[in-house]
C-alpha positions as CSV (number, residue, x, y, z in Angstrom):
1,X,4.0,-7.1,-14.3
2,X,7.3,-4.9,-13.5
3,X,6.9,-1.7,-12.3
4,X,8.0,-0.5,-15.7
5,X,4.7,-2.4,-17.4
6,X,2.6,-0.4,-14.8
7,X,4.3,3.2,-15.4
8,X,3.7,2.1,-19.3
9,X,0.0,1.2,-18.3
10,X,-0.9,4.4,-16.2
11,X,0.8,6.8,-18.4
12,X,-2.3,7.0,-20.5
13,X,-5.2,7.9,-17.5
14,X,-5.7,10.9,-16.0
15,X,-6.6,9.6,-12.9
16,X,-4.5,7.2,-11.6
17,X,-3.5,4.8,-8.4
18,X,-0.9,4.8,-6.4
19,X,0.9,3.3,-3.5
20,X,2.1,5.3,-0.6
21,X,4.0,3.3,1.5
22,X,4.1,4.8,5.4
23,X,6.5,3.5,8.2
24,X,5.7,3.9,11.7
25,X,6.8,3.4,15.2
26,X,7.5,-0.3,16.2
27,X,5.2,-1.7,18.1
28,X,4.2,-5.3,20.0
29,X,1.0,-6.8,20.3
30,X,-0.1,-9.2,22.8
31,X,-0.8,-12.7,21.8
32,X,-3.0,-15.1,23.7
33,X,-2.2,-19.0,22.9
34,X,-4.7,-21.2,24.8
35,X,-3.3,-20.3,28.7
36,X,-0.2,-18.5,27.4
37,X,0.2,-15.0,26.1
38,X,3.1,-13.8,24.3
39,X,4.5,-10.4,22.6
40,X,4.6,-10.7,19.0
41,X,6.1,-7.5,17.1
42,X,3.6,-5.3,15.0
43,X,4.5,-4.3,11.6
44,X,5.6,-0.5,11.5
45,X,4.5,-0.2,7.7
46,X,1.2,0.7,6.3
47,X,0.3,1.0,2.5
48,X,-2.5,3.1,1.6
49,X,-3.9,3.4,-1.6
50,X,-5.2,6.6,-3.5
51,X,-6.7,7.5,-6.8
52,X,-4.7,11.1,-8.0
53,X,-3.7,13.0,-10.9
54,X,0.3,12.9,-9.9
55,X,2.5,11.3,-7.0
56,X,2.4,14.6,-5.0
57,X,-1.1,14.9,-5.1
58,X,-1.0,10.7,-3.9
59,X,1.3,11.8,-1.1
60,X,-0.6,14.9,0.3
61,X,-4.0,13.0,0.4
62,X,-2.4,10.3,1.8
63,X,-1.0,12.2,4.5
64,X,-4.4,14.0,5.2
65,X,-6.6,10.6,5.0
66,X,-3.9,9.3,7.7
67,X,-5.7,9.2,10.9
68,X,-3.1,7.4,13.7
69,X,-1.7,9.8,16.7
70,X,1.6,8.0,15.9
71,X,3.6,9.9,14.0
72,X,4.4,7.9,10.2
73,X,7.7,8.5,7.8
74,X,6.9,9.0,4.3
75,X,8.8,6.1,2.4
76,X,7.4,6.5,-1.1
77,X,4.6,6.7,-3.5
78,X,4.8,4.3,-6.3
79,X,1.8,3.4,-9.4
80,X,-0.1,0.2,-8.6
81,X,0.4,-2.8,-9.8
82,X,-2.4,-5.6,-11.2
83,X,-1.5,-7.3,-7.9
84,X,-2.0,-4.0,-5.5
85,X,-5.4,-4.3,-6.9
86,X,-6.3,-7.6,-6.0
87,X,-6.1,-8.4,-9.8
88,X,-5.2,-12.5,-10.1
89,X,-4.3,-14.4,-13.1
90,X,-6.1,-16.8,-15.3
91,X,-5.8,-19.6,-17.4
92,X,-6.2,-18.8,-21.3
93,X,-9.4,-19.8,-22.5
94,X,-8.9,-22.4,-25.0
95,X,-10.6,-22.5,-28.6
């Protein structure tokens, strides 16, 4: 489904859910392989999904509901997809 298809599919709830996308500081994280340890980046992005009426009202609760001490860019807010929702496809049923 495009992000079009979603737009299409949203456009008739009042309530809807988005996608707010968050970028943060990079970070590393320490890795222990059997006797070895090793830095392995952290990603900086976190996605946090929110049921609203409009994509401002996604972005302020998202911001308020976004407990880190780091401080976190706003990147975007977008409507969810099937797939955002853990939604997975099927076989047709046959007759």
């Amino acid at each position: 489904m495009t992000q079009e298809e979603a737009n299409a599919y949203w456009a008739q709830r009042e309530w809807k859910k988005w996608v707010v996308l968050f970028k943060g500081p990079k970070r590393l994280r320490l890795e222990r392989i059997g006797n070895s340890a090793a830095l392995r980046p952290l990603s900086p992005y976190r996605e946090m999904f929110v049921r609203a009426r409009s994509r401002n009202g996604a972005i302020s609760v998202a911001r308020a509901n976004l407990f880190t001490k780091e401080r976190m860019e706003l990147i975007g807010a977008r409507l969810a997809r099937p797939y955002d929702l853990g939604c997975v496809q099927t076989p047709e049923a046959r007759a």
